[in-house]
N, C-alpha and C positions, 0 to 999 in steps of 0.2 A: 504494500500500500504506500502512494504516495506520500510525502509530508503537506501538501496540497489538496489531497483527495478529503471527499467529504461521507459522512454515515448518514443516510434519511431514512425512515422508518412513515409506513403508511397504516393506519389502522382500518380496515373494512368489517364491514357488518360479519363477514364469515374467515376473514383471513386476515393477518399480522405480513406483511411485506418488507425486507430489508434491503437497504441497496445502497454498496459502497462506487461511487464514483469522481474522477476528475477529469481534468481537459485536457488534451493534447495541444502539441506545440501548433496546431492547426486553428483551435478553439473549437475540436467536435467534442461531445460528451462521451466520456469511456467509461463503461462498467465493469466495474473490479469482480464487485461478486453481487450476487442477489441470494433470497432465501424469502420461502414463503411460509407460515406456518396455520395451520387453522384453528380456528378459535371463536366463541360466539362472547365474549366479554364489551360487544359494543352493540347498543341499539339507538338508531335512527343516529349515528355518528356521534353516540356520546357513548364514552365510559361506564356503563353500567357494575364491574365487576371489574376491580383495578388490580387484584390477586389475579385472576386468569389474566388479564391483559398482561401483566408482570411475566408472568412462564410464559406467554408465547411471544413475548419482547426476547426473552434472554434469549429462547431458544433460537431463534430468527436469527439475533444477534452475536452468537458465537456458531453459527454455520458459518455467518461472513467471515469472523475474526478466526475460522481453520481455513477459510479460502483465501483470504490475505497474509495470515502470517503472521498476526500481531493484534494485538489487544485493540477493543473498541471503546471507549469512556463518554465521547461527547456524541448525542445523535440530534438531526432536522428531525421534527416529527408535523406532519401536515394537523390538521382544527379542523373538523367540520360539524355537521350539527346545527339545526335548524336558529339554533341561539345567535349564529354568524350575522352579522348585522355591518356595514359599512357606511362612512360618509366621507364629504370633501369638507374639506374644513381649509378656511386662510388663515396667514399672520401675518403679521408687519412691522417693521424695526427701520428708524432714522437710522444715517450712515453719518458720522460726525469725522470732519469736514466732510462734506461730498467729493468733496476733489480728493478723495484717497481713494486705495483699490479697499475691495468688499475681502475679508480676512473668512477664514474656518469659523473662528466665533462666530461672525455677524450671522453667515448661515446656519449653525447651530440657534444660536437664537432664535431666529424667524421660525425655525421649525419648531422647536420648543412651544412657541408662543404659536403657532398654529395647533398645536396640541391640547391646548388647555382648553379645553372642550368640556362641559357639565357633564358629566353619567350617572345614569342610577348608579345606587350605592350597591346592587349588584350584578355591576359590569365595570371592566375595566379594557385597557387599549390592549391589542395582540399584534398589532403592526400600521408601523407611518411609513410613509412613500410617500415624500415630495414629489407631484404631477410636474409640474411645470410654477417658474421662478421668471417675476417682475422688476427689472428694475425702470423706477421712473414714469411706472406702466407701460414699460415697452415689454409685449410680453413675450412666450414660446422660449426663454432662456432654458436650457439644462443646466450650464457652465456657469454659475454666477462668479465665482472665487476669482480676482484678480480684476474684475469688471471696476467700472466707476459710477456712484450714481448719489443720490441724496436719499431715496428709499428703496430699502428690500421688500419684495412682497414674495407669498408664497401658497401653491394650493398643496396642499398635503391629503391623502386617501388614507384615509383611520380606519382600520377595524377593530370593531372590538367584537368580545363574548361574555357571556356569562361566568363571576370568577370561580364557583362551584366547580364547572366542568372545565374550565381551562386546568385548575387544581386536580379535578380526579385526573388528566390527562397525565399530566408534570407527575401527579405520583405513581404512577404506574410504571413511569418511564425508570422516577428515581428506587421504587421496589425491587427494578429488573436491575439495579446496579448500577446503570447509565445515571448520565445527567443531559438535560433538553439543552443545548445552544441556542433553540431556533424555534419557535413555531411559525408556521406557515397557514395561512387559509386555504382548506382545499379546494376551495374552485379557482385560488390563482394558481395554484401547484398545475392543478389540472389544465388549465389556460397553458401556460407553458410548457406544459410538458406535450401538446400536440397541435397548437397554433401555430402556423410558420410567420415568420417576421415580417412578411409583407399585410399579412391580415389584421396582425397588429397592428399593424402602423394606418392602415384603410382604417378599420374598424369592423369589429367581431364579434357575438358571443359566443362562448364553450359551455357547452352544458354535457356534465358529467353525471351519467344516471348510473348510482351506484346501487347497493343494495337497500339500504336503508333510507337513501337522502339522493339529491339533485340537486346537486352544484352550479350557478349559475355566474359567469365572469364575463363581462364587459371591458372590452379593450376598445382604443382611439387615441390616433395619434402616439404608438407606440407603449404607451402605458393602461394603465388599469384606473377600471373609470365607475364602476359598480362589482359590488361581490352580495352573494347569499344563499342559502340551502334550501330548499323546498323539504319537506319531513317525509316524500314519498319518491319512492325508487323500484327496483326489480322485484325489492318483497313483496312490492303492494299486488303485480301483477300477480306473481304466484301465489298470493291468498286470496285473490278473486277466483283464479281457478280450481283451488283446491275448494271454496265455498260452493260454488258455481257447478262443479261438476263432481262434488262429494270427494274429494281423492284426498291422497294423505299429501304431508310435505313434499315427502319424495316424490311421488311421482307428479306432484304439481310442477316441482322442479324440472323434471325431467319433461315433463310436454313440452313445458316453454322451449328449452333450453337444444332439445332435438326436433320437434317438430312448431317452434313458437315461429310467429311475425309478426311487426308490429303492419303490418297493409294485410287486410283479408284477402282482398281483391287479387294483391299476386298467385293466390294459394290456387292450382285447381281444381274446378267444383268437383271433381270426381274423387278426389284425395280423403282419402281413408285415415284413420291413427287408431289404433287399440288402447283401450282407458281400461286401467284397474282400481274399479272402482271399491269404497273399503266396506261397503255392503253388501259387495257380489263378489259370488266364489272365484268367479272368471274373466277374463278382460272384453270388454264391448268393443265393437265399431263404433265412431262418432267420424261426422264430417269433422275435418280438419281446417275447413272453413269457418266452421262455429267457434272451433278453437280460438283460433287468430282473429276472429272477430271482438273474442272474450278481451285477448291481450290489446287489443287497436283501441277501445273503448278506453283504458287504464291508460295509452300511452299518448290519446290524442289529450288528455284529460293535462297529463304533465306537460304537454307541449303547450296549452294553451297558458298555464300557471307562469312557467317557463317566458311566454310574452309578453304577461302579466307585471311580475320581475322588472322587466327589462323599460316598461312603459312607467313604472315608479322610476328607474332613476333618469328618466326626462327624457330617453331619447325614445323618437318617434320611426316609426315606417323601419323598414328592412334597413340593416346594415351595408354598407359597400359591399363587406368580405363576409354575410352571412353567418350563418350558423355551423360550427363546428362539433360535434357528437363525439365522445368518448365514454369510458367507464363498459362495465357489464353490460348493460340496458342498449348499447349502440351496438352490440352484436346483431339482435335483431334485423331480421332482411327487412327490406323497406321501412325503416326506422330514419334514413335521411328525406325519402319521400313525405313521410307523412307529417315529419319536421317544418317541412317547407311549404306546406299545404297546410297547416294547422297553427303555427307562430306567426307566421306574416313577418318573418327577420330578414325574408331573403333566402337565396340557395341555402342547402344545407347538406354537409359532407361528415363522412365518418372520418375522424383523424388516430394514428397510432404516432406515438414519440420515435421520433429518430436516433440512433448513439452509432455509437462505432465500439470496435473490440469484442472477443470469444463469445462474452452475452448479450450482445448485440439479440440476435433473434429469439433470446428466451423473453426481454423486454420489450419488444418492438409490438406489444398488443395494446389496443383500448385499457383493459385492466391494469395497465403499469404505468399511464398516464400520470397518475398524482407524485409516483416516486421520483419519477424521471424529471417530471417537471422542477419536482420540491427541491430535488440537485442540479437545476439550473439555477435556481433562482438564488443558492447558495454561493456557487461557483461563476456564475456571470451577472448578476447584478453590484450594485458598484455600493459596496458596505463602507469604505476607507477613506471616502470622502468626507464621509459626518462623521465620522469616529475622533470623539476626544480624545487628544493626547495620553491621557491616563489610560483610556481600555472603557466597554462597557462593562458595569457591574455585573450585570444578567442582560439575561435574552431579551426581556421587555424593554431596556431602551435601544434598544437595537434600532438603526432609522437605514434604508435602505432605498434605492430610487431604480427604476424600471427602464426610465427615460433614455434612449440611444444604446445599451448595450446588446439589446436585443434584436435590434432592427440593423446594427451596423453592418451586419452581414451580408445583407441584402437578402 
């Protein structure tokens, strides 16, 4: 393992994901090692059971540390969880003389002071990202530092959570022996982790249909412009079907997942599926048309929620660069179709993360979106720029910006 490489850990509804990566002299992302473990210790993207989340952190986590060679201590872990909440927030700081250049302070400052935002007394910040920086109101600045002007202005993108589940998260992490460096919001994990740099920069949403939750991220203009979780995902469809057509988990699971789609219409009418139902000794025929009709209804339902999202944080009509699908839930056939016919965001494409190196193709799926991403955003966004002199104390003032690293590549 590198002295550069980074540890992110993702938690899902049914599995614990780990994944050690850094960049090459290229700037592609390389994956050292991954590890998956399963585990049911989370629902709807929270922490329910921070002892099982512990054992299949460690466990996850010392697969890596026998495929790298060396001990794991600090991990990225992605947040998600309907409690995800976002906003844009300004500040603003005089530059005394104006006729000097703008110092690290003065931008630490403004960001600071864009921060001091009211929250309930239970919620606290989980990540700042400076958008875009004013001087003199001239605005679209990334570079302030060395500029000249009389005022600093600044848009900063706050998220916060709930401090209960931020805490069961952190402890779970710190039970398993690690310590958190980083939390991440998963729908920006996810944003990155299969958005390409040009959609970015046009302007996007990524919606990540996981098991328990729907992750919704908003990009323009290179950065991140709205985040939040919907409380419904792949689970929801397979408890429709297991209600709907009496069967157990398993084999609810298993319709979907082998003979599921989110478009009925592609299925054809003649197409057959045997159901083992848990009242009958033997398995039935059912059109498999009724089936995928069952899961369409479930999925046209989060697409519309999904537009919903996107129409709270202000912006209107389809995006340039549309809509982006990842997570479980984007396996589904016809699931970009029916994206695009049901959100009104614009086209809509299934996306898998890009990496380079040996695990390259075990990570190259929808499902490893949030990892991949959450190790970009550690390894290519620009942390060193606001970093005070002395070090952050913790993860929480961590301030980090989006803004041109992502997009430089074209």
């Amino acid at each position: 393992m590198t002295m550069d490489a980074v540890t992110v850990l993702d938690l899902g509804s049914t599995k614990v994901v780990c994944l050690v990566a850094d960049l090459t002299e290229s700037g592609d992302l390389r994956v050292e090692a991954t590890a998956q473990v399963g585990f049911r210790g989370l629902r709807k993207g929270v922490v329910v059971d921070p002892d099982e989340a512990a054992s299949a952190i460690d466990e996850a986590v010392s697969r890596c540390e026998r495929a790298v060679g060396s001990g794991i201590e600090d991990v990225a872990v992605a947040i998600g969880g309907a409690h995800i909440q976002s906003l844009n927030a300004q500040g603003f700081v005089p530059i005394y003389p104006s006729t000097r250049q703008i110092r690290r302070d003065d931008v630490m400052a403004v960001i600071n002071h864009s921060r001091q935002v009211v929250l309930p007394a239970d919620r606290e910040q989980i990540a700042a990202m400076p958008r875009e920086f004013r001087i003199d109101g001239q605005r679209g600045i990334s570079k302030p530092i060395g500029q000249t002007g009389g005022r600093l202005e600044v848009v900063t993108h706050i998220v916060t959570g709930l401090c209960s589940e931020i805490a069961a998260l952190d402890r779970a992490v710190t039970l398993s022996g690690r310590r958190v460096n980083e939390m991440v919001p998963l729908p920006l994990a996810s944003g990155l982790g299969v958005a390409k740099p040009q959609e970015l920069e046009d302007g996007c949403v990524v919606v990540d249909i996981g098991g328990g939750t729907t992750g919704v991220a908003v990009f323009t203009n290179g950065t991140v412009d709205y985040l939040s979780c919907l409380p419904l995902g792949g689970d929801h469809v397979t408890s429709d079907l297991r209600a709907l057509l009496k069967v157990s988990p398993d084999e609810a699971e298993r319709l979907k997942t082998v003979h599921g789609a989110a478009l009925s219409r592609i299925v054809p009418e003649n197409d057959a599926v045997d159901v083992r139902q848990v009242d009958q000794p033997e398995s039935r025929p059912m059109q498999r048309r009724v089936l995928c009709e069952i899961i369409e209804s479930r999925m046209r339902e989060i697409a519309r929620l999904v537009a919903r999202q996107v129409e709270q944080s202000g912006i209107k009509g389809p995006l340039p660069a549309g809509v982006v699908l990842t997570g479980g839930g984007s396996l589904l056939s016809g699931v970009d179709v029916l994206f695009a016919e049901t959100a009104g965001l614009g086209k809509a494409r299934v996306g898998s993360p890009k990496t380079v190196g040996p695990n390259a193709r075990t990570v190259e799926v929808p499902t490893m979106a949030t990892a991949v991403g959450l190790a970009k955003y550690c390894l290519e966004s620009d942390e060193q720029e606001f970093a005070p002199v002395s070090g952050f104390s913790n993860w929480k003032e961590k301030i980090r910006t989006l803004k041109n690293p992502f997009v430089r590549k074209g």
